[in-house]
FIKOLZA-1660 file (N, C-alpha, C; in steps of 0.1 Angstrom, whole numbers, plus 5000, padded with zeros to 4 digits):
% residues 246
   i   px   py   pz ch aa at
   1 5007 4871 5083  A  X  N
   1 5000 4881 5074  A  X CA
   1 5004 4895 5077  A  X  C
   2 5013 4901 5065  A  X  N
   2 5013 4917 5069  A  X CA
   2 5000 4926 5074  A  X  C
   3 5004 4931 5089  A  X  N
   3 4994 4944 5093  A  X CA
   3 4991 4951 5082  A  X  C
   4 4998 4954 5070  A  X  N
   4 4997 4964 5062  A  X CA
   4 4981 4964 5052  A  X  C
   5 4980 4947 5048  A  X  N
   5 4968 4942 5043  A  X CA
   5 4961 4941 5048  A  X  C
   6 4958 4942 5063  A  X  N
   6 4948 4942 5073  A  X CA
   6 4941 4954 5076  A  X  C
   7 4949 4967 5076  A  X  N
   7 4944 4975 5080  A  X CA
   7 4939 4981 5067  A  X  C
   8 4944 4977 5057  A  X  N
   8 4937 4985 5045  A  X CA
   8 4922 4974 5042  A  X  C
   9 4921 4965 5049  A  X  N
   9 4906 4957 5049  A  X CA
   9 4899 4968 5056  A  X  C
  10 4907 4969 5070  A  X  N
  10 4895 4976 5077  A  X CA
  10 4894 4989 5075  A  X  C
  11 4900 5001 5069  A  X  N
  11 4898 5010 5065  A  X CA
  11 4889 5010 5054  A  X  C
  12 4883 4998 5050  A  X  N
  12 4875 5004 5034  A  X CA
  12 4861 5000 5045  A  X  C
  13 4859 4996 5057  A  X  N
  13 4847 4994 5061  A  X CA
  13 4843 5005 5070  A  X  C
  14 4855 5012 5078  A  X  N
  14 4854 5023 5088  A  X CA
  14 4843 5031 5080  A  X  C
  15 4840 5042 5093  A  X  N
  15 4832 5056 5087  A  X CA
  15 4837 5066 5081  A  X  C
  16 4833 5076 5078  A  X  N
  16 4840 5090 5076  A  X CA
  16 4851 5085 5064  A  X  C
  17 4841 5075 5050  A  X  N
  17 4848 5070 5039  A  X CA
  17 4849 5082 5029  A  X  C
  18 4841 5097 5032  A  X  N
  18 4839 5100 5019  A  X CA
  18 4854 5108 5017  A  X  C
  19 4858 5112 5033  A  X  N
  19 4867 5116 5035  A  X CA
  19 4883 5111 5027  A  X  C
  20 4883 5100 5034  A  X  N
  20 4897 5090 5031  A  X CA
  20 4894 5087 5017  A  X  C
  21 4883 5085 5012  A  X  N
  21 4881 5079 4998  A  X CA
  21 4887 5097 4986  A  X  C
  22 4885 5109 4989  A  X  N
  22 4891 5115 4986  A  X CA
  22 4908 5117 4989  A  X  C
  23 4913 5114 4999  A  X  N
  23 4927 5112 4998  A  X CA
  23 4933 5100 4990  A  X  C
  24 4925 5093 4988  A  X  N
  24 4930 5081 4982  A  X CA
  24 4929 5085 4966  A  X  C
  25 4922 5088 4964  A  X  N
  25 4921 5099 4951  A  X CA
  25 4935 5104 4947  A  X  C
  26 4936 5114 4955  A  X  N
  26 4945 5124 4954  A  X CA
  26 4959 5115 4954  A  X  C
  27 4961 5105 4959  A  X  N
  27 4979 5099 4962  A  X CA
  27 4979 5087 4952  A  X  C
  28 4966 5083 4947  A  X  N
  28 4965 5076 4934  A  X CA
  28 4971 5087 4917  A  X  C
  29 4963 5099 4924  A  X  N
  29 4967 5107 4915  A  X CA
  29 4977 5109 4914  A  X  C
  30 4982 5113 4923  A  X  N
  30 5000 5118 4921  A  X CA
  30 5010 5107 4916  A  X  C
  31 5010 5095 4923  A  X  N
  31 5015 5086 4918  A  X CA
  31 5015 5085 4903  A  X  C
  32 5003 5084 4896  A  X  N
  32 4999 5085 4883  A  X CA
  32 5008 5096 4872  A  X  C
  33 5006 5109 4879  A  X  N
  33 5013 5120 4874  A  X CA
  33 5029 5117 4873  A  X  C
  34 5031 5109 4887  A  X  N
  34 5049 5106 4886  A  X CA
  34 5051 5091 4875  A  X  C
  35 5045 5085 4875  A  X  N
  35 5047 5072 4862  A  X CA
  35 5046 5082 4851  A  X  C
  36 5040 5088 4848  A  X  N
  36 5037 5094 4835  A  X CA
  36 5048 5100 4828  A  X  C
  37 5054 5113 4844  A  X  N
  37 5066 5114 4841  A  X CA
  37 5079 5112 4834  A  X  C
  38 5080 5098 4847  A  X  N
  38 5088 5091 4847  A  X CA
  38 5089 5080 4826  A  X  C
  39 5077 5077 4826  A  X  N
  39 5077 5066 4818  A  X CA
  39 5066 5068 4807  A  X  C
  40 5058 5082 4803  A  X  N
  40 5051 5082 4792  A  X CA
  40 5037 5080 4795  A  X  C
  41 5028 5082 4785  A  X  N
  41 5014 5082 4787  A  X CA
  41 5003 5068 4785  A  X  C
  42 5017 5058 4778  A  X  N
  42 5006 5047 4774  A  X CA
  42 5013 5037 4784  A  X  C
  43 4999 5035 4788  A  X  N
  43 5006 5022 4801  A  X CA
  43 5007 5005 4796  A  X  C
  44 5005 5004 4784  A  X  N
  44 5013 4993 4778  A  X CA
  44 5030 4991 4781  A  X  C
  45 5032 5004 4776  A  X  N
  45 5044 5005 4776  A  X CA
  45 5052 5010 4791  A  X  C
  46 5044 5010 4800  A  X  N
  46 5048 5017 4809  A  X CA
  46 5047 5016 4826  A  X  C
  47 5050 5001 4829  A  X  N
  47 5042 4991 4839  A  X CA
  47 5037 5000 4850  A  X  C
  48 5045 5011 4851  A  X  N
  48 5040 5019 4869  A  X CA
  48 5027 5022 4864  A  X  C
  49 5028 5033 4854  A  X  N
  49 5010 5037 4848  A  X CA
  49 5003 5029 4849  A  X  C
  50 5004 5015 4847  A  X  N
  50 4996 5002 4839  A  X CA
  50 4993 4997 4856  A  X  C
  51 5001 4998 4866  A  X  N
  51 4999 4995 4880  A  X CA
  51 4989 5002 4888  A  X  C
  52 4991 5015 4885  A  X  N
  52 4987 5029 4892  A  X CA
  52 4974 5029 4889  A  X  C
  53 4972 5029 4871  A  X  N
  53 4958 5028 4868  A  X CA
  53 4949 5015 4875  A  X  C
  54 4956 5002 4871  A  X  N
  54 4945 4993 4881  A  X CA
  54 4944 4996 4897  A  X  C
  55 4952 5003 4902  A  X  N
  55 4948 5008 4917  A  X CA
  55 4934 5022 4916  A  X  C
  56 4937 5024 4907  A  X  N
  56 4928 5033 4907  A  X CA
  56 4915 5031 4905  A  X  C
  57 4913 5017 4897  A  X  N
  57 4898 5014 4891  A  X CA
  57 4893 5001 4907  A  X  C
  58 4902 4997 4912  A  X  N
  58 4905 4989 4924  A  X CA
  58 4895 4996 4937  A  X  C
  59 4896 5013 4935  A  X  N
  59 4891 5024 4941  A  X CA
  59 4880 5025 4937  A  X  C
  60 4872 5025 4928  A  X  N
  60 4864 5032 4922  A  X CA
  60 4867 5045 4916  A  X  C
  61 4879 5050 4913  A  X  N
  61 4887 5066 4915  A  X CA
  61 4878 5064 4896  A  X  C
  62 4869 5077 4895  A  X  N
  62 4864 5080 4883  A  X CA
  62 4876 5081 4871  A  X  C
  63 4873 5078 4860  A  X  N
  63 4880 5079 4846  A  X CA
  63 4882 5095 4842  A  X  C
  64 4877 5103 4849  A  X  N
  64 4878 5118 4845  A  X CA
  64 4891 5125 4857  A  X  C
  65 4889 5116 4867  A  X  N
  65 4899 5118 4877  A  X CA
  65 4916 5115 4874  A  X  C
  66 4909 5097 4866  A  X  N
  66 4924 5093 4861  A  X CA
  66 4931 5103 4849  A  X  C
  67 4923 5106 4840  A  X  N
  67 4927 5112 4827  A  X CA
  67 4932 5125 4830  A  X  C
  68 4929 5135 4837  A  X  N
  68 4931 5149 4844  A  X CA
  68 4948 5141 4848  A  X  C
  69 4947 5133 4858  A  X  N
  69 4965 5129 4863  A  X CA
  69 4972 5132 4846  A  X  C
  70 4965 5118 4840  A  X  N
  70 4974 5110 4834  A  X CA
  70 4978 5128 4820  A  X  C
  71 4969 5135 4818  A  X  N
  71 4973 5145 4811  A  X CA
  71 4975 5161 4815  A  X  C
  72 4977 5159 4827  A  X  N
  72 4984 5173 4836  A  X CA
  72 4995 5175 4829  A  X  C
  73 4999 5189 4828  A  X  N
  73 5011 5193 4830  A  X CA
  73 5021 5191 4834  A  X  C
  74 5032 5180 4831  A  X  N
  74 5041 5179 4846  A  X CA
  74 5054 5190 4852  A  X  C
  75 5047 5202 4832  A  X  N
  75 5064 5208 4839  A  X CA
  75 5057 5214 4846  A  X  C
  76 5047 5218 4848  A  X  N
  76 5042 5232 4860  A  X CA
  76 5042 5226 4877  A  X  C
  77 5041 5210 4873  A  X  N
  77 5040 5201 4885  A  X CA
  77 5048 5206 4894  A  X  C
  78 5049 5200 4913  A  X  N
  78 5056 5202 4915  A  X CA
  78 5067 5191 4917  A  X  C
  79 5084 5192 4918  A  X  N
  79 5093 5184 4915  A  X CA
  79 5092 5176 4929  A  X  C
  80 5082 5165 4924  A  X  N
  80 5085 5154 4937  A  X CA
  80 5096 5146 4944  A  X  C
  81 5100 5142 4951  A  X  N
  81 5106 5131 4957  A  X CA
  81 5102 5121 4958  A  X  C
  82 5110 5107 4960  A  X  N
  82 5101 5094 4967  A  X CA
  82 5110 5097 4976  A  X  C
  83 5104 5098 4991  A  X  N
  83 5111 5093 5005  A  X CA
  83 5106 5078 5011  A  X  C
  84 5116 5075 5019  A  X  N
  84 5109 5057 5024  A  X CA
  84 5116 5063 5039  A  X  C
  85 5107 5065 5053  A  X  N
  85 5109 5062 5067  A  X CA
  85 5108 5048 5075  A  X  C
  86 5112 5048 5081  A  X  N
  86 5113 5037 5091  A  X CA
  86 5113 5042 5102  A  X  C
  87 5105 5036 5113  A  X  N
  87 5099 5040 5126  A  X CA
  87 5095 5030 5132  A  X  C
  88 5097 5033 5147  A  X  N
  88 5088 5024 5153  A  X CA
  88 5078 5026 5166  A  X  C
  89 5069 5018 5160  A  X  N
  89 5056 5019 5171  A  X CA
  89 5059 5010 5185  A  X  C
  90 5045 5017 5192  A  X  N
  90 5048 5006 5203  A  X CA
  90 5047 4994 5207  A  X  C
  91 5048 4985 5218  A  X  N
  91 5044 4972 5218  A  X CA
  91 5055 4964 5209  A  X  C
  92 5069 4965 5205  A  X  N
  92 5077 4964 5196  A  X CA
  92 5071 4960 5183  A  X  C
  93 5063 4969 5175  A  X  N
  93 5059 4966 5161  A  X CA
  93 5070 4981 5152  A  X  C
  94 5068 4974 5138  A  X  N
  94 5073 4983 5131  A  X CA
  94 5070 4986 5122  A  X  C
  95 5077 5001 5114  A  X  N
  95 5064 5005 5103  A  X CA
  95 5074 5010 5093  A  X  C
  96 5070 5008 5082  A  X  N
  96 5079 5013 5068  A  X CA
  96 5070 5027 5059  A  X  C
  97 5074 5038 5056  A  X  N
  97 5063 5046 5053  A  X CA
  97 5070 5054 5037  A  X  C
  98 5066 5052 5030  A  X  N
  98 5068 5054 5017  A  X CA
  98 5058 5067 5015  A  X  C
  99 5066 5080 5010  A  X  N
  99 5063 5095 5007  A  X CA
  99 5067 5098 4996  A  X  C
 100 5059 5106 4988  A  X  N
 100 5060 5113 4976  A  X CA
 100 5061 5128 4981  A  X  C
 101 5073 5137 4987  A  X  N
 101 5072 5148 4983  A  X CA
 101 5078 5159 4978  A  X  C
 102 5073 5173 4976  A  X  N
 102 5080 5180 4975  A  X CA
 102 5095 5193 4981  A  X  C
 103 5092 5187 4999  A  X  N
 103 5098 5191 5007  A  X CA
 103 5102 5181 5020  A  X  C
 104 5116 5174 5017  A  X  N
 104 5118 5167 5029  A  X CA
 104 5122 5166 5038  A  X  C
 105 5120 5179 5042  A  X  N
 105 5126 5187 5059  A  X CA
 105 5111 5183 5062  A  X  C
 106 5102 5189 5056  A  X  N
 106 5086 5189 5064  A  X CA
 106 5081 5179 5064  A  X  C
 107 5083 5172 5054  A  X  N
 107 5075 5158 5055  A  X CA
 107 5084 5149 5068  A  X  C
 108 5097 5151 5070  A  X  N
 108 5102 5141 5080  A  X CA
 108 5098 5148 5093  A  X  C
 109 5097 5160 5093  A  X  N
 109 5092 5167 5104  A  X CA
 109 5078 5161 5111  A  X  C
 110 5068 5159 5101  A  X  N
 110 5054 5155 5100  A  X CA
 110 5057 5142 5106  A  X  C
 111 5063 5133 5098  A  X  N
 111 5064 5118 5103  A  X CA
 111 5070 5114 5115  A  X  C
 112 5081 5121 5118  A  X  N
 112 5084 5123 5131  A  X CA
 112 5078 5126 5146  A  X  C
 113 5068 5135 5143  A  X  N
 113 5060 5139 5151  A  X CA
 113 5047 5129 5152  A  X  C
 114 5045 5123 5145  A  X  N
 114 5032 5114 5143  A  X CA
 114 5036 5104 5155  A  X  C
 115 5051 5098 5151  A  X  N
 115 5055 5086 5155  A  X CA
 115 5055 5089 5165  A  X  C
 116 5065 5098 5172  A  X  N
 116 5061 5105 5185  A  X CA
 116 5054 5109 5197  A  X  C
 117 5042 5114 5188  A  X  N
 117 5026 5114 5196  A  X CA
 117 5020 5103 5200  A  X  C
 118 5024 5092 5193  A  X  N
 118 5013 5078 5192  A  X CA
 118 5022 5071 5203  A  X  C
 119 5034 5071 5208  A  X  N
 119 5042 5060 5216  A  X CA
 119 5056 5056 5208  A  X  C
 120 5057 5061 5198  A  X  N
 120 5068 5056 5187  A  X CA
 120 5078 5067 5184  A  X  C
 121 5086 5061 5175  A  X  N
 121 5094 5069 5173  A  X CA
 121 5103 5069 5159  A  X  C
 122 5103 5076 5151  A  X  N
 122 5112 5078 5135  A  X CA
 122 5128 5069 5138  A  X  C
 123 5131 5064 5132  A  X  N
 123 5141 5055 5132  A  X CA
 123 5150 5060 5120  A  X  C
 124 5166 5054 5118  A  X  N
 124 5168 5058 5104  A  X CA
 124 5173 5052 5093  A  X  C
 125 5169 5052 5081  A  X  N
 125 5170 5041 5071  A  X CA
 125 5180 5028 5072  A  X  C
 126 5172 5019 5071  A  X  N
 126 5178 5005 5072  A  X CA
 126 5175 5000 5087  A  X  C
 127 5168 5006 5095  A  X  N
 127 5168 5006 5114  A  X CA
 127 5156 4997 5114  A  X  C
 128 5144 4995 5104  A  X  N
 128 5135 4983 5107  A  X CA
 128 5133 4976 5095  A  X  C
 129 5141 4978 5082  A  X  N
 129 5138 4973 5071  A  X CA
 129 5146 4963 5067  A  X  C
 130 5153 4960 5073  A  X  N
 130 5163 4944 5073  A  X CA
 130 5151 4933 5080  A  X  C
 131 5138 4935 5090  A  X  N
 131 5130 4924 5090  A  X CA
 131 5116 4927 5084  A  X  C
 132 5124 4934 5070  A  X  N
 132 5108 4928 5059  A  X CA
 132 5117 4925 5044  A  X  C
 133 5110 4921 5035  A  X  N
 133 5110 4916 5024  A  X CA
 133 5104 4923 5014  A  X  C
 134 5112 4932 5006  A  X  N
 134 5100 4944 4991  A  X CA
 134 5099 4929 4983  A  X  C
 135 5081 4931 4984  A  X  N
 135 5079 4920 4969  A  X CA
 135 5070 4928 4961  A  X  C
 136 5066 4918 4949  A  X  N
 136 5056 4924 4947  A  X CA
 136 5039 4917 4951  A  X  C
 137 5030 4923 4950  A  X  N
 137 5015 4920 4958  A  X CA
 137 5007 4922 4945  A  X  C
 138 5000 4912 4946  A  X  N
 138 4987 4912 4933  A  X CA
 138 4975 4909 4944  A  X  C
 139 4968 4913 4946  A  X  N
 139 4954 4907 4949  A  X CA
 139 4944 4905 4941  A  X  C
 140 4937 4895 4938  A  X  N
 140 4926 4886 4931  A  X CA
 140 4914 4889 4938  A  X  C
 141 4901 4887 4932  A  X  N
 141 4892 4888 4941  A  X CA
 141 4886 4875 4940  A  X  C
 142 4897 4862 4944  A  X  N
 142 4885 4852 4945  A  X CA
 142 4897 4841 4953  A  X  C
 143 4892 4827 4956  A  X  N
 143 4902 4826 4964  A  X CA
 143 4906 4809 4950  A  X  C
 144 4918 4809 4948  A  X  N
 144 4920 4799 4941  A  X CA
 144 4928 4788 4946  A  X  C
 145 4920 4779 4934  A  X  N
 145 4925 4764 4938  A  X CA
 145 4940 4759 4938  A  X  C
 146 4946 4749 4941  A  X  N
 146 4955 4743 4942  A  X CA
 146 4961 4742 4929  A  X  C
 147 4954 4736 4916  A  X  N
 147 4957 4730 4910  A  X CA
 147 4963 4748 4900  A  X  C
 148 4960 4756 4903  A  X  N
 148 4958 4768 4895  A  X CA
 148 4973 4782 4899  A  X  C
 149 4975 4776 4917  A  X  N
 149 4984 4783 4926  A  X CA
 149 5001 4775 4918  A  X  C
 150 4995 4762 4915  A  X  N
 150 5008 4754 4912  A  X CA
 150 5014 4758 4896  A  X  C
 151 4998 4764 4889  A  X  N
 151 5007 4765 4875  A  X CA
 151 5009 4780 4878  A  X  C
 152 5007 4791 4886  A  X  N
 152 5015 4801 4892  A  X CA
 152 5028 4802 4895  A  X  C
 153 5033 4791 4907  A  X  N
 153 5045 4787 4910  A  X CA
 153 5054 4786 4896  A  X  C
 154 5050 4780 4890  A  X  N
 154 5060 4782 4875  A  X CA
 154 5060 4796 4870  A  X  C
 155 5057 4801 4874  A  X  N
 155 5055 4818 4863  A  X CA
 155 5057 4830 4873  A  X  C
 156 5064 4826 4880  A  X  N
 156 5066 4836 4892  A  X CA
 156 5064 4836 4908  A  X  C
 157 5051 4826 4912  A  X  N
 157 5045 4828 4921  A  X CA
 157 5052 4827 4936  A  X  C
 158 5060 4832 4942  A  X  N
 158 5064 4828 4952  A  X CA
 158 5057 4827 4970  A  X  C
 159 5047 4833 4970  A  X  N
 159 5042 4829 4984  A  X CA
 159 5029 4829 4980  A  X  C
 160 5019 4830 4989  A  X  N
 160 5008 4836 4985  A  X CA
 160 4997 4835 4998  A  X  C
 161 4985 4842 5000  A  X  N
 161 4976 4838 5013  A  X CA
 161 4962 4843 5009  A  X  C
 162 4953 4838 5015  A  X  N
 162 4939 4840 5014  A  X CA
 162 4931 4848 5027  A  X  C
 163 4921 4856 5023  A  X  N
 163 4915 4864 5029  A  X CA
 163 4901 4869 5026  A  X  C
 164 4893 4865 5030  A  X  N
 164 4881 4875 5030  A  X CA
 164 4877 4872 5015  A  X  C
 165 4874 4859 5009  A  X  N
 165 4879 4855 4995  A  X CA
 165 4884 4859 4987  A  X  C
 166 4897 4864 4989  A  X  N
 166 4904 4871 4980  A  X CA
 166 4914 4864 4983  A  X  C
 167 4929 4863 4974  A  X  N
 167 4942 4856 4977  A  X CA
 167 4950 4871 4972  A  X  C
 168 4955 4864 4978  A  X  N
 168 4973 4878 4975  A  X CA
 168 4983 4872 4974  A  X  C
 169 4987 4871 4962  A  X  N
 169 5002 4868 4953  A  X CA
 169 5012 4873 4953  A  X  C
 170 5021 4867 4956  A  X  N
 170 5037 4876 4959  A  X CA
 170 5047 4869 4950  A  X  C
 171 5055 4877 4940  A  X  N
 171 5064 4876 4937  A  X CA
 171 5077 4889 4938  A  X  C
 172 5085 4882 4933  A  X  N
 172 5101 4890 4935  A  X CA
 172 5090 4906 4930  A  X  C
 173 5095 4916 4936  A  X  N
 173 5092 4929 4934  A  X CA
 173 5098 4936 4917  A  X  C
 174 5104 4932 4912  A  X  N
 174 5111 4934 4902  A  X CA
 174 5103 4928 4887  A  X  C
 175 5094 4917 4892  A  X  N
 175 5084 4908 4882  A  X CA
 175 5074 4913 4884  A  X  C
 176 5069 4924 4888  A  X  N
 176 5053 4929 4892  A  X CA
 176 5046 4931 4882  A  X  C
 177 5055 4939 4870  A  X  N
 177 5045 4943 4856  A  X CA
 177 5045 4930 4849  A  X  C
 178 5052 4927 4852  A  X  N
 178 5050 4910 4841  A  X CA
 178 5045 4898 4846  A  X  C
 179 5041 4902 4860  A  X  N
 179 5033 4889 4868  A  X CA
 179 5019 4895 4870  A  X  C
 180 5019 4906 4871  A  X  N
 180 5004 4915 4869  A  X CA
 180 4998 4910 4853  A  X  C
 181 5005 4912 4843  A  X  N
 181 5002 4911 4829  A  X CA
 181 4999 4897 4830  A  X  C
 182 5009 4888 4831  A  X  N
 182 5004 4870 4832  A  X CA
 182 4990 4872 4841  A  X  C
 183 4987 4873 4849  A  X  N
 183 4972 4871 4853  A  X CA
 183 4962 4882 4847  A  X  C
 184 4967 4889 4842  A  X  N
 184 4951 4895 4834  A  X CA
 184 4948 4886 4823  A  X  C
 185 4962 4883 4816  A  X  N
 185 4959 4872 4801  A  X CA
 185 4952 4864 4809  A  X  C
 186 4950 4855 4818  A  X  N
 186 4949 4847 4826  A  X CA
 186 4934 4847 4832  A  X  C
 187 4926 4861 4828  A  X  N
 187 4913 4864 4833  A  X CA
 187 4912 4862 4845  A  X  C
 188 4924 4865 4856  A  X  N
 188 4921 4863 4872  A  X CA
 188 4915 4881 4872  A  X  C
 189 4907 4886 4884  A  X  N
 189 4900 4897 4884  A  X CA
 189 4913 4908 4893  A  X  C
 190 4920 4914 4887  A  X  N
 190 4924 4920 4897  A  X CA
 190 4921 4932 4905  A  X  C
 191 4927 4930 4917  A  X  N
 191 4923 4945 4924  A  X CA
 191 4928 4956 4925  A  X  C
 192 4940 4950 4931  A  X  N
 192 4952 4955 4936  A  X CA
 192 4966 4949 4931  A  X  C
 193 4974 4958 4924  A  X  N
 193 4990 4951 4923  A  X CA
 193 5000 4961 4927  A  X  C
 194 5009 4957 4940  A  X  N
 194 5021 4970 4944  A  X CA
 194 5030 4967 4948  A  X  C
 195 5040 4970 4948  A  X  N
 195 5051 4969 4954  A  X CA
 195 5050 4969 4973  A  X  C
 196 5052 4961 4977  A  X  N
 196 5052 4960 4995  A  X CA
 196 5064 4954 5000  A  X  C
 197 5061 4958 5014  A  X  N
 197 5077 4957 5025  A  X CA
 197 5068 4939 5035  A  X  C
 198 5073 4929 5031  A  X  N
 198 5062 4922 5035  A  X CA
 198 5073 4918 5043  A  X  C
 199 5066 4918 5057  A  X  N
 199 5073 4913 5071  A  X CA
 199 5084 4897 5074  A  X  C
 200 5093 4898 5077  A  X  N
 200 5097 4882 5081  A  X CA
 200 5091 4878 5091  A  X  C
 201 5090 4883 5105  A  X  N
 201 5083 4881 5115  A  X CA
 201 5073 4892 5117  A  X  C
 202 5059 4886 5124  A  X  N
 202 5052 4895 5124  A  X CA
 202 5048 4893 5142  A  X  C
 203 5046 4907 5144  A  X  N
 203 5040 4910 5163  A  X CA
 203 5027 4907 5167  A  X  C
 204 5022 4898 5173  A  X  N
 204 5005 4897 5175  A  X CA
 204 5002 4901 5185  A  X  C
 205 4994 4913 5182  A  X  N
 205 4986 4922 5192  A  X CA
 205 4970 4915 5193  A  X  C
 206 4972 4908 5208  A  X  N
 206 4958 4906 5210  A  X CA
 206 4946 4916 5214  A  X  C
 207 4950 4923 5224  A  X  N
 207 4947 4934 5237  A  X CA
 207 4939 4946 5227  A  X  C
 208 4924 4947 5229  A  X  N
 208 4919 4958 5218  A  X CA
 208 4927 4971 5221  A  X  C
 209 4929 4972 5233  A  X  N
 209 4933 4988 5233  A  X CA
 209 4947 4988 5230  A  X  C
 210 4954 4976 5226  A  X  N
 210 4969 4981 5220  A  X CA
 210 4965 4985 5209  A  X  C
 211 4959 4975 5199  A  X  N
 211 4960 4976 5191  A  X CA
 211 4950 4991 5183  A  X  C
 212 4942 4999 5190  A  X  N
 212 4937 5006 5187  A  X CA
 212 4946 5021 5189  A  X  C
 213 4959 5017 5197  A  X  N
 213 4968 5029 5198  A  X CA
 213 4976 5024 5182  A  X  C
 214 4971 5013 5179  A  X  N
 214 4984 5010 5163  A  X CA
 214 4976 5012 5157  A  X  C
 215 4960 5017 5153  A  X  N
 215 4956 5020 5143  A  X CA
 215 4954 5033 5141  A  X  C
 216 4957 5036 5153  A  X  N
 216 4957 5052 5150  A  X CA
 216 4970 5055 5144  A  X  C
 217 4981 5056 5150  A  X  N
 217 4990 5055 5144  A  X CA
 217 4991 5055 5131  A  X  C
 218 4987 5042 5127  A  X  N
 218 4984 5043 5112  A  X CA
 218 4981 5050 5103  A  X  C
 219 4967 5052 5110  A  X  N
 219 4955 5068 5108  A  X CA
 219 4963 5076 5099  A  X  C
 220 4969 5080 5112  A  X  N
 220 4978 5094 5112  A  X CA
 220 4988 5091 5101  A  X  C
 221 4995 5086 5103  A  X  N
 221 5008 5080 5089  A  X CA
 221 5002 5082 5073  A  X  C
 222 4990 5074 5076  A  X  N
 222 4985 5075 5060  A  X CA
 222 4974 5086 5058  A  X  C
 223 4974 5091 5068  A  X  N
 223 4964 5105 5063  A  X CA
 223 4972 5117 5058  A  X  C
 224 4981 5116 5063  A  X  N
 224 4998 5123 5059  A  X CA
 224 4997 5129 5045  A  X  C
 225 4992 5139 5041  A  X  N
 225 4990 5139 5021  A  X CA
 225 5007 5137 5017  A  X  C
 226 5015 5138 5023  A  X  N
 226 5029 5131 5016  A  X CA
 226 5029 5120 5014  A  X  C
 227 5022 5111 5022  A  X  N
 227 5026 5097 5024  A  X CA
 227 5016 5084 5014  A  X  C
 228 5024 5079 5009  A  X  N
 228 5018 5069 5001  A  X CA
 228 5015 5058 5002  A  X  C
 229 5025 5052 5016  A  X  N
 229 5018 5036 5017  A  X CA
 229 5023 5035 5028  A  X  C
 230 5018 5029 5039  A  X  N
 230 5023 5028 5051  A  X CA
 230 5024 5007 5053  A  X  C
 231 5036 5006 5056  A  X  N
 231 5037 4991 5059  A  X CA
 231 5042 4989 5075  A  X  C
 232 5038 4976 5082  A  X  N
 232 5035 4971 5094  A  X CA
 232 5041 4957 5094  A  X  C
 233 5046 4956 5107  A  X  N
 233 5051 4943 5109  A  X CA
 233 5037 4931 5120  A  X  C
 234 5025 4936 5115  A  X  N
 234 5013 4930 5129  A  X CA
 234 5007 4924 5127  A  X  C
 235 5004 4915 5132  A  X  N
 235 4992 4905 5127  A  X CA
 235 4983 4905 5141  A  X  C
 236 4966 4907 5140  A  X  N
 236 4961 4906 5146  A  X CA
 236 4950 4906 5141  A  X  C
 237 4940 4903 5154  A  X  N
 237 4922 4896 5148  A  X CA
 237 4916 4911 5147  A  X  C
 238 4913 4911 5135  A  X  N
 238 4906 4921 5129  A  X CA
 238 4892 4924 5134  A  X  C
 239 4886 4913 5141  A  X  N
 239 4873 4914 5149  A  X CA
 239 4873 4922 5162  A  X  C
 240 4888 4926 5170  A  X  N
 240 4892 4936 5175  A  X CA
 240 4885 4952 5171  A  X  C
 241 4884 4955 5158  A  X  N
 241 4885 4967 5156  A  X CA
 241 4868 4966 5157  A  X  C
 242 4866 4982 5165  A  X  N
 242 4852 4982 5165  A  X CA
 242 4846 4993 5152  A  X  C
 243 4840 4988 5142  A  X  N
 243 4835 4995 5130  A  X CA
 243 4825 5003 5135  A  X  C
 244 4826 5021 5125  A  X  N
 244 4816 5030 5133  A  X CA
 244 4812 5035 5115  A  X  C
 245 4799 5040 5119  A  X  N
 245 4794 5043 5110  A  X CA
 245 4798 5059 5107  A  X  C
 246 4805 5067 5117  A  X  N
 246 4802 5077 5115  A  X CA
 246 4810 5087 5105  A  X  C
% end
């Protein structure tokens, strides 16, 4: 199981949500603003929007939040980038970090220094991304049967795993809008659908205190207001992490 889905469980339980729950806001938003861009205002026609928006309702991110994105100005915007880093943490784990910005001297500056502080270190493109796999990721919120995963396998489905009653569906990264669309016709509930770096091999961190130098790490990566998605090569027991209310 990618660290990547793990840590995004335990960040929706941590404290200090009202916080993160506003950055999440904000890089749903931007995203939104760059589909729009990129591909127009009706997300029928326009799978990133039609993705962006179910991440956003996935959040709870309000409809006055979405609509402000989706009808901003984009010439006044500023002229984004997508950047993708590669780095590596300690304990030989690895991290893929996907950025939206508008300056890529600072933002690699930022990322660099993160990696750095934590025990790690910025790597350079292609240095940890030959051991993962870009697919695409649907999450359901319920966990399904056999007979239902098999008529999936015909229509795209290529791996898939269960969690916390929820399953996560993977196909080729390239079928996302159209394997997203098959399961709404489909009335599966979705949560979440994105593009992800999903690990070949993954590192199991038993030891609480490693793994609480990897979640910081994390922290820091995705609190990054450049940074949009942060992916992990880790698998570990999530009962490790000690949840705070504060």
């Amino acid at each position: 199981m990618a660290g990547h889905s793990k840590f995004k469980n335990i960040q929706y339980r941590k404290g200090a949500q009202d916080k993160k729950r506003a950055k999440q806001f904000a890089k749903i938003g931007r995203e939104i603003q760059i589909a729009v861009k990129i591909g127009g205002i009706d997300p029928e026609s326009n799978p990133r929007l039609r993705l962006a928006m179910t991440n956003a309702r996935s959040v709870n991110m309000p409809k006055d939040n979405v609509d402000r994105a989706i009808n901003k100005n984009n010439n006044d915007s500023a002229d984004y980038s997508e950047v993708r880093y590669e780095g590596y943490g300690p304990f030989g784990t690895a991290f893929i970090v996907e950025a939206l910005t508008d300056n890529k001297n600072r933002t690699a500056s930022e990322i660099r220094s993160i990696f750095s502080k934590n025990g790690g270190n910025l790597g350079e493109t292609g240095s940890v991304s030959f051991n993962f796999k870009r697919v695409g990721e649907v999450q359901v919120k319920e966990e399904i049967d056999d007979f239902l995963l098999e008529d999936l396998l015909d229509h795209g489905l290529v791996d898939y795993n269960t969690e916390d009653n929820r399953t996560n569906l993977y196909c080729s990264y390239e079928a996302l809008a159209s394997f997203e669309t098959l399961l709404r016709k489909k009335k599966f509930e979705i949560e979440s659908a994105n593009i992800t770096w999903k690990p070949n091999l993954t590192i199991k961190i038993e030891k609480e205190e490693e793994l609480m130098k990897l979640v910081k790490l994390n922290d820091e990566l995705e609190d990054n207001d450049d940074v949009q998605n942060c992916f992990s090569n880790l698998d570990f027991d999530s009962s490790l992490i000690v949840v705070t209310n504060a």
